[in-house]
NULUM-675428 format. One line per field, with one value per residue (C-alpha): residue in three letters; chain; x, y, z. Coordinates in steps of 0.02 Angstrom, whole numbers, plus 50000, padded with zeros to 5 digits. Layout:
BEGIN
aa = ALA | ... .
ch = A | ... .
xx = X | ... .
yy = Y | ... .
zz = Z | ... .
This chain:
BEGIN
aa = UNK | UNK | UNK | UNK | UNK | UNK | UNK | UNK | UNK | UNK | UNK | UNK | UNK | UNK | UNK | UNK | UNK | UNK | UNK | UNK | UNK | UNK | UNK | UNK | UNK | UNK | UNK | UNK | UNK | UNK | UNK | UNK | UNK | UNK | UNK | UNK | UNK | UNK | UNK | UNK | UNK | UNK | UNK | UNK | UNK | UNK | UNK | UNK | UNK | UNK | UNK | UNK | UNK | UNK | UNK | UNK | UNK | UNK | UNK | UNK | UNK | UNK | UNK | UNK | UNK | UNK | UNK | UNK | UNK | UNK | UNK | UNK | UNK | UNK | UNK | UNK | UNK | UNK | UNK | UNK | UNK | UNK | UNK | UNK | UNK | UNK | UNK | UNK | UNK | UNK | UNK | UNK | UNK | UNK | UNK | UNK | UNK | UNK | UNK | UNK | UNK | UNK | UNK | UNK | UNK | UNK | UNK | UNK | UNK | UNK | UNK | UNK | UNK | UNK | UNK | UNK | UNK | UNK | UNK | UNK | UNK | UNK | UNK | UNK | UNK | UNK | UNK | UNK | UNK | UNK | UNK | UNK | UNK | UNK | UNK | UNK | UNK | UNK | UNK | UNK | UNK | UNK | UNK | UNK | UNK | UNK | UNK | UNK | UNK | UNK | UNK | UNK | UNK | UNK | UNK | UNK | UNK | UNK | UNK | UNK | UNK | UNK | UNK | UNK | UNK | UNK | UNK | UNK | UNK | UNK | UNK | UNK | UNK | UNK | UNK | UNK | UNK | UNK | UNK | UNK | UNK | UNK | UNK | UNK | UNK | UNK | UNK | UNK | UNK | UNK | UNK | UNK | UNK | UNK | UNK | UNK | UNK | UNK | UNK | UNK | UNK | UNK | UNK | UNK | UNK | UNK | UNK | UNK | UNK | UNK | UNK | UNK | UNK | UNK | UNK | UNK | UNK | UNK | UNK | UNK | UNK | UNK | UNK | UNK | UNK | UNK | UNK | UNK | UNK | UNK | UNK | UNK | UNK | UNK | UNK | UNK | UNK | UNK | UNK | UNK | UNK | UNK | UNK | UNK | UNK | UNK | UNK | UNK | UNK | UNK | UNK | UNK | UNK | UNK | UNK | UNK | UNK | UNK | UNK | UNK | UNK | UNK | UNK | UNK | UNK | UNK | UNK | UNK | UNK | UNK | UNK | UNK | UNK | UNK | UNK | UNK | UNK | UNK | UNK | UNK | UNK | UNK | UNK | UNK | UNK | UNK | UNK | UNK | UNK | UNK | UNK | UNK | UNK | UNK | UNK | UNK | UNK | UNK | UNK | UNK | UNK | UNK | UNK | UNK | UNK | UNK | UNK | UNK | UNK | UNK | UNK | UNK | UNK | UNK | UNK | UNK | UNK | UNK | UNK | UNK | UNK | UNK | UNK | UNK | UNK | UNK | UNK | UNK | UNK | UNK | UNK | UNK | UNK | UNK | UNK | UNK | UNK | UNK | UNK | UNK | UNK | UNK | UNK | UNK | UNK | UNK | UNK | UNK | UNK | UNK | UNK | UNK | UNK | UNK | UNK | UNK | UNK | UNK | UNK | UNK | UNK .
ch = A | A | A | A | A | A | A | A | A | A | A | A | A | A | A | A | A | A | A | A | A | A | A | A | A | A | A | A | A | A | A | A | A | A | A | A | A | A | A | A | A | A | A | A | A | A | A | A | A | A | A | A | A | A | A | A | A | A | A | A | A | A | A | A | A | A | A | A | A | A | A | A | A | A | A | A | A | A | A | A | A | A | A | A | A | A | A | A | A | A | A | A | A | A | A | A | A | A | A | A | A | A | A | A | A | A | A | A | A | A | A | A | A | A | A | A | A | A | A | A | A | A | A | A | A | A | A | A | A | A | A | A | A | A | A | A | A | A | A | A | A | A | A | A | A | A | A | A | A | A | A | A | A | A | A | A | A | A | A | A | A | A | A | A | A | A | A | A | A | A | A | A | A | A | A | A | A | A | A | A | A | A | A | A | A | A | A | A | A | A | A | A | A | A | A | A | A | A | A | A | A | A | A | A | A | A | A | A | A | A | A | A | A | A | A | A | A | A | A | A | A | A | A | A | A | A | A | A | A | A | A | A | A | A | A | A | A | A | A | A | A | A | A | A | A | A | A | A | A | A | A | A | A | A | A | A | A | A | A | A | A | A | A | A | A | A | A | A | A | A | A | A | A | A | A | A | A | A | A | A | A | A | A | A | A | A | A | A | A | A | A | A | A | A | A | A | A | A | A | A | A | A | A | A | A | A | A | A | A | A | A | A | A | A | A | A | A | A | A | A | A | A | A | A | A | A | A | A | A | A | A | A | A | A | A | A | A | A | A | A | A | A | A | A | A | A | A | A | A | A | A | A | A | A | A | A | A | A | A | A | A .
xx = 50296 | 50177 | 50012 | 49939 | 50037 | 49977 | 49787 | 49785 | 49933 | 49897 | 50050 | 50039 | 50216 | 50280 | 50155 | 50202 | 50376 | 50329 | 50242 | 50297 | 50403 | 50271 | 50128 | 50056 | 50029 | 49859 | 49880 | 49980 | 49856 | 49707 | 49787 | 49838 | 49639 | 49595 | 49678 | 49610 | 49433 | 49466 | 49431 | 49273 | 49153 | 49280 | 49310 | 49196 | 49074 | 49151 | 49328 | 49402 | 49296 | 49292 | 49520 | 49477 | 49349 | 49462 | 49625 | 49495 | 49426 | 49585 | 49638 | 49820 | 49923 | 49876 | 49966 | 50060 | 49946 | 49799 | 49916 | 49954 | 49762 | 49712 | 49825 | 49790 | 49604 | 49621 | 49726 | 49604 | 49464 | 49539 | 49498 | 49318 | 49333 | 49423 | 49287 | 49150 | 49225 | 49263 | 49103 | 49011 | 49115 | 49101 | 48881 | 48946 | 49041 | 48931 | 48860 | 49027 | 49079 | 49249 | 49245 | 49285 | 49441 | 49576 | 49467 | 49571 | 49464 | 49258 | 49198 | 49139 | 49046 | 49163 | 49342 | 49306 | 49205 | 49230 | 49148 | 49158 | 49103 | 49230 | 49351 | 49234 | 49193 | 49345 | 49429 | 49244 | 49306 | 49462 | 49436 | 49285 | 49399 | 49522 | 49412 | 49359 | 49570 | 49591 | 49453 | 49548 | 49716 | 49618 | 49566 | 49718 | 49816 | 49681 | 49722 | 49907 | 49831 | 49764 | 49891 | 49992 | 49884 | 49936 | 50117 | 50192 | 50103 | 50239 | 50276 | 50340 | 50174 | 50086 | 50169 | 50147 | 49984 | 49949 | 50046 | 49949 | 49791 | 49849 | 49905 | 49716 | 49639 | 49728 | 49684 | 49499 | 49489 | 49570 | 49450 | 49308 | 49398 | 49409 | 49213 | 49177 | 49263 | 49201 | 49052 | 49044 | 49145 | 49008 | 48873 | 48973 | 48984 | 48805 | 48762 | 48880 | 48830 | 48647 | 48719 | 48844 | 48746 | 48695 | 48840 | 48948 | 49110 | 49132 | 49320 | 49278 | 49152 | 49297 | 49410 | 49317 | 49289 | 49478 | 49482 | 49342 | 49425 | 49583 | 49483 | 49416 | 49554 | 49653 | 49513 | 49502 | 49687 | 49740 | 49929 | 50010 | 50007 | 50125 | 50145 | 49974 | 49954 | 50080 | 49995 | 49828 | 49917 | 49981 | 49828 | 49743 | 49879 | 49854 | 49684 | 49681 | 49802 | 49708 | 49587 | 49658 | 49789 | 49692 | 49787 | 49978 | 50013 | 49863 | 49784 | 49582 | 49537 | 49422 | 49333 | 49286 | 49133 | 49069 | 49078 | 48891 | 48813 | 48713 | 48868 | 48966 | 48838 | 48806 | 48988 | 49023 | 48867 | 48944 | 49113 | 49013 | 48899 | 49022 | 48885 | 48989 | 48827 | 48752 | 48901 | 48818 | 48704 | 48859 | 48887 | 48726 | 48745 | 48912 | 48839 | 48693 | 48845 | 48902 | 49055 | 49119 | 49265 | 49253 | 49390 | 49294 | 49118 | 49168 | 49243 | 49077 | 48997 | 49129 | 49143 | 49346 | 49424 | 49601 | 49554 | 49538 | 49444 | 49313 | 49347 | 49326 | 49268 | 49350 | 49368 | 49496 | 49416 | 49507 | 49328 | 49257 | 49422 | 49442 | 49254 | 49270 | 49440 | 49553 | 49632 | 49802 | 49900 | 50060 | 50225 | 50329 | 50448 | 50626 | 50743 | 50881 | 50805 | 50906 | 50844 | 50715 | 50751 | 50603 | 50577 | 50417 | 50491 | 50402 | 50561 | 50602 | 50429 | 50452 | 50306 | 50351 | 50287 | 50285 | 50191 | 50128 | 50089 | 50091 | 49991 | 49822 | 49743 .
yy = 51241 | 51344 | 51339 | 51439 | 51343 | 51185 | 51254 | 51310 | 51200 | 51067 | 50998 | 50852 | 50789 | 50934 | 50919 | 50760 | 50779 | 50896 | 50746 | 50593 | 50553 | 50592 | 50484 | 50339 | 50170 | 50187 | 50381 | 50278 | 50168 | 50285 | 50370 | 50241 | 50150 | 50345 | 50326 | 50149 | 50237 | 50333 | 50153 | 50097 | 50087 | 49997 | 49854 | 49720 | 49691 | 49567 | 49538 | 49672 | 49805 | 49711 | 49736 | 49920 | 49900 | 49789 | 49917 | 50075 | 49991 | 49924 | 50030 | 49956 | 49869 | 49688 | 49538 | 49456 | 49303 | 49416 | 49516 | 49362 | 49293 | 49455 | 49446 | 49268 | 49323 | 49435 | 49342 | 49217 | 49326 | 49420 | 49295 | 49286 | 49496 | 49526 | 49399 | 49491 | 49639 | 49610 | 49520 | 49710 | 49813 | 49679 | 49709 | 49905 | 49870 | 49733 | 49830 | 49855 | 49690 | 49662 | 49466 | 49547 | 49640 | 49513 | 49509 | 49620 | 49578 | 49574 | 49389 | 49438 | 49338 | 49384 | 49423 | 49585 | 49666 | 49810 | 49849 | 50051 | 50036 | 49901 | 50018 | 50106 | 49938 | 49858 | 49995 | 50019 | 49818 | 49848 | 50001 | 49876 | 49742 | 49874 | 49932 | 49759 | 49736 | 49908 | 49877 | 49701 | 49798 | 49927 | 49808 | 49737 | 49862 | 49892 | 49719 | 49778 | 49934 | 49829 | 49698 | 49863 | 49915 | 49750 | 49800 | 49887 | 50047 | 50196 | 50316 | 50169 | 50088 | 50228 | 50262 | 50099 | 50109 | 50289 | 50218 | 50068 | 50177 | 50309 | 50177 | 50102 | 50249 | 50298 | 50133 | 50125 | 50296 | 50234 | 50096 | 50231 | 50336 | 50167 | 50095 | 50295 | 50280 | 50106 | 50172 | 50297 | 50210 | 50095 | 50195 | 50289 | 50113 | 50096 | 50279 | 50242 | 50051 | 50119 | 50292 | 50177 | 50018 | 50102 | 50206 | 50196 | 50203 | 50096 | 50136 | 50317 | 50296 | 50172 | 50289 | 50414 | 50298 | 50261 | 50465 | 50456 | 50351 | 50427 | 50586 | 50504 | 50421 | 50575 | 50670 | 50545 | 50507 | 50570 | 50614 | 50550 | 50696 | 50635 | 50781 | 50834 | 50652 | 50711 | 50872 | 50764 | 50654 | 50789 | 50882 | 50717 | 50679 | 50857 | 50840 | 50687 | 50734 | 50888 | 50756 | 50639 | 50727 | 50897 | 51060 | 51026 | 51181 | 51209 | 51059 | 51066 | 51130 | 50977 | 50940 | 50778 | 50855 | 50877 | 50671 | 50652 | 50507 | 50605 | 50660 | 50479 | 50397 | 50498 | 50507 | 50313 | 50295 | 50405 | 50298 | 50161 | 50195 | 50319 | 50435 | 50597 | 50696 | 50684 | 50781 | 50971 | 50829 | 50794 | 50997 | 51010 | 50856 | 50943 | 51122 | 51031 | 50977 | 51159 | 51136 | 51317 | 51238 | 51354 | 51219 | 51056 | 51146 | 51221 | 51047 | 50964 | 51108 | 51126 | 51304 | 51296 | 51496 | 51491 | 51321 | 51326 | 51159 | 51087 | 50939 | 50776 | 50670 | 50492 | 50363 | 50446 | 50600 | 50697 | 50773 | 50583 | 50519 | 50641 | 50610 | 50411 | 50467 | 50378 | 50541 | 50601 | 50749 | 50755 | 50735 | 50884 | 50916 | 50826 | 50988 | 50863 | 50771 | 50717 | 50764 | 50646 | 50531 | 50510 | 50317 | 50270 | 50153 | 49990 | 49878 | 49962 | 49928 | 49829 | 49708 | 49617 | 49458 | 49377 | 49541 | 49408 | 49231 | 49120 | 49076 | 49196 | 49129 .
zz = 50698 | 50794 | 50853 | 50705 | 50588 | 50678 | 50686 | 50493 | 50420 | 50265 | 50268 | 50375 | 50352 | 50446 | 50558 | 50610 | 50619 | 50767 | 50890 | 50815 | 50936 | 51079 | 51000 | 51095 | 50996 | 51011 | 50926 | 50766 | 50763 | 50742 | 50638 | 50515 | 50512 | 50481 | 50276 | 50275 | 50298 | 50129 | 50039 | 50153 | 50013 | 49920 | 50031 | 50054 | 50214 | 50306 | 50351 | 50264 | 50352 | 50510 | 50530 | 50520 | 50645 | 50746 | 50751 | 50805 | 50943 | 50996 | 51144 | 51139 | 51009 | 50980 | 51040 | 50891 | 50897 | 50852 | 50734 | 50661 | 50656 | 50569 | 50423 | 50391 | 50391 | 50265 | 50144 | 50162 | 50133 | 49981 | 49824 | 49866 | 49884 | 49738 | 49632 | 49715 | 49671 | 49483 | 49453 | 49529 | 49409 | 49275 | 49282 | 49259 | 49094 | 49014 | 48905 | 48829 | 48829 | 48954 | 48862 | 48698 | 48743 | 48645 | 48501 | 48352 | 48231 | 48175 | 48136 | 47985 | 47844 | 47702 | 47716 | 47619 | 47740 | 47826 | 47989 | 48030 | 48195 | 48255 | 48308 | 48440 | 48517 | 48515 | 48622 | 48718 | 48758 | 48791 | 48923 | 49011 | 49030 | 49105 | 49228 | 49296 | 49310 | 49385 | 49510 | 49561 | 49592 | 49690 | 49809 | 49818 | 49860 | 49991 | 50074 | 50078 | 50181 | 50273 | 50309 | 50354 | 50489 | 50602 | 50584 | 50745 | 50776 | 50732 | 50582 | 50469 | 50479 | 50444 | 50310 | 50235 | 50260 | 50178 | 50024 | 49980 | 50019 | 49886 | 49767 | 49811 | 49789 | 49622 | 49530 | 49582 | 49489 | 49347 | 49365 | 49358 | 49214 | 49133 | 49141 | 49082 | 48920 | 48894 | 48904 | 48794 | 48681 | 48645 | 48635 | 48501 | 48424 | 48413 | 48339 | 48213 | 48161 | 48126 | 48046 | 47931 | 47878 | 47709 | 47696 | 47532 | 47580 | 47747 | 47741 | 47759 | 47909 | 47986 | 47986 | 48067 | 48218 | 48234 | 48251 | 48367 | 48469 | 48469 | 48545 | 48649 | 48738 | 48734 | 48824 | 48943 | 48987 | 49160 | 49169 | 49324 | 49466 | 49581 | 49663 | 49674 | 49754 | 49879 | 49944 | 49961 | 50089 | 50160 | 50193 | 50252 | 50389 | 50437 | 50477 | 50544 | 50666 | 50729 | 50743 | 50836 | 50933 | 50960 | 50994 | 51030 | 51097 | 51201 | 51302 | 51321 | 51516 | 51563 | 51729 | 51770 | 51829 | 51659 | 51627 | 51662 | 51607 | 51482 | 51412 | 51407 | 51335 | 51184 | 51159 | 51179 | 51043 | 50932 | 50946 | 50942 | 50778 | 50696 | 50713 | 50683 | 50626 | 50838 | 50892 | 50903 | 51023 | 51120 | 51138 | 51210 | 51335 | 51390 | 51413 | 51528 | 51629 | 51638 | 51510 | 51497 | 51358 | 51222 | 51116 | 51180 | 51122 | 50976 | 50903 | 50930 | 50854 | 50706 | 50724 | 50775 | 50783 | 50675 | 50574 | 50400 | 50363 | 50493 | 50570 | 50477 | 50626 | 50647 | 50759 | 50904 | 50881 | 51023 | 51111 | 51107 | 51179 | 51310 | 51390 | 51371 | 51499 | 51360 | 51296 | 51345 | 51315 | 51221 | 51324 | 51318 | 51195 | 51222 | 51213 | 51204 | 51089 | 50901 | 50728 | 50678 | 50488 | 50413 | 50339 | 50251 | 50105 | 50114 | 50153 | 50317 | 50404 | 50559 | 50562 | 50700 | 50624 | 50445 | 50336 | 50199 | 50297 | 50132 | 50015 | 49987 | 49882 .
């Protein structure tokens, strides 16, 4: 690792493995409610959002009582969410009627009819009521994110966390894929129950909607990317931790001179309101306070020399920290120091307290 690997890098693994052992708690922390934020419009208002609030304001790890308060909060916020939840995506599908999906056969008014159009909504059904179910796991495995972010701050919890927020993040687009095709599906349905109502042969026009919806499915099916999920992750950790950690080579010149109250108050609202877009604001509060930081000014402005992607500003935001005087640099490297191993697998987090308090529902 070098510093134009570290300015310009996507692989955030790597990354890592070059300052985990020098992060504060505070750092892991960050960095963890940073994935959570990938699934903010997913989660409910309330108690859900409020534990990612909770962990980025947090300027130290949480005593285990409140660790412990926190994850019985959300467990016992999660039925109501998940109802909530499925009863939003349900008013999506309706149209193609989730209720229907264990129906395999038309109520018909003689056994001798044939309905051509059955196919198309049986599977537009059957794809609704998957989406309402895909949407419920989503959120879910959101609540494990969650849950994961009151663990003790260090890599294990973070990777926990970035886990159940990719496994979140996979099903709600299944979800998505899911209410698409059921859609379709059942307009299809409809074109084809007014096309066939005086057709002659109904066992024709059936069969072409069971090949319609074979088509259709197979257009729509998404084969599992694992490794394309893996590179995402990657490049998310990467830029998170330029975010949050800034240059680890080169520590920002700062004068204390330039913390005018001008300058910390549009930078604690910006913390405050996640108001990311007022940072070229925050540029212009520092130059008034004679900043001369080309790194600190260029950050706010998102105009970084040697960085591929511009910032994507989150809570811990290293220019935000550093002028609320909360921001430290790394310690130097341990030249001593023993090859680091790497554990992310869900059954070696150290939680520090009970993960899953009981009954959550």
């Amino acid at each position: 690792m070098n510093e134009t690997k570290w300015l310009a890098g996507t692989d955030g693994d790597v990354m890592l493995d070059f300052v985990a052992d020098r992060l504060s708690p505070r750092q892991w922390m960050l960095l963890a409610a940073a994935f959570t934020r990938r699934l903010w419009d997913l989660l409910p208002v309330g108690v859900l959002q409020d534990a990612v609030e909770a962990i980025e304001r947090a300027e130290k790890p949480l005593a285990t009582t409140a660790r412990t308060a926190w994850i019985r909060k959300i467990n016992e916020a999660l039925p109501a969410a998940v109802a909530a939840t499925e009863q939003a995506q349900r008013e999506i599908v309706k149209f193609a009627d989730p209720d229907a999906a264990d129906q395999t056969d038309p109520v018909l008014a003689r056994p001798n009819q044939v309905v051509p159009a059955f196919p198309l909504f049986a599977a537009a059904s059957r794809h609704a009521r998957n989406s309402v179910n895909g949407i419920s796991e989503a959120l879910e495995q959101a609540a494990e994110a969650l849950r994961g972010l009151f663990a003790v701050p260090n890599e294990q919890m973070l990777g926990q966390v970035s886990e159940c927020v990719g496994d979140a993040v996979a099903s709600r687009q299944q979800a998505n894929r899911s209410a698409n095709m059921a859609l379709r599906l059942k307009g299809e349905g409809d074109e084809l129950a007014d096309r066939a109502a005086g057709a002659k042969n109904k066992h024709l026009e059936r069969a072409r909607a069971e090949e319609t919806v074979r088509k259709i499915e197979e257009a729509g099916a998404v084969q599992s990317d694992d490794l394309g999920r893996v590179r995402g992750d990657r490049k998310h950790l990467a830029r998170f931790l330029r975010e949050i950690v800034g240059n680890a080579f080169t520590p920002p010149d700062f004068d204390p001179a330039w913390r005018t109250a001008d300058a910390v108050g549009v930078a604690r609202s910006i913390f405050e309101a996640r108001t990311f877009d007022r940072m070229p604001i925050l540029a212009d509060a520092l130059l008034e306070a004679d900043c001369d930081s080309e790194s600190i000014l260029r950050h706010c402005r998102g105009t970084e020399q040697g960085v591929k992607e511009q910032p994507v500003h989150v809570r811990g935001c290293w220019v935000i920290e550093l002028i609320l005087d909360r921001w430290k640099p790394l310690p130097p490297l341990d030249p001593n120091a023993k090859p680091r191993l790497r554990r992310t697998r869900f059954e070696d987090l150290d939680i520090g307290l009970p993960f899953d308090l009981g009954d959550r529902g």
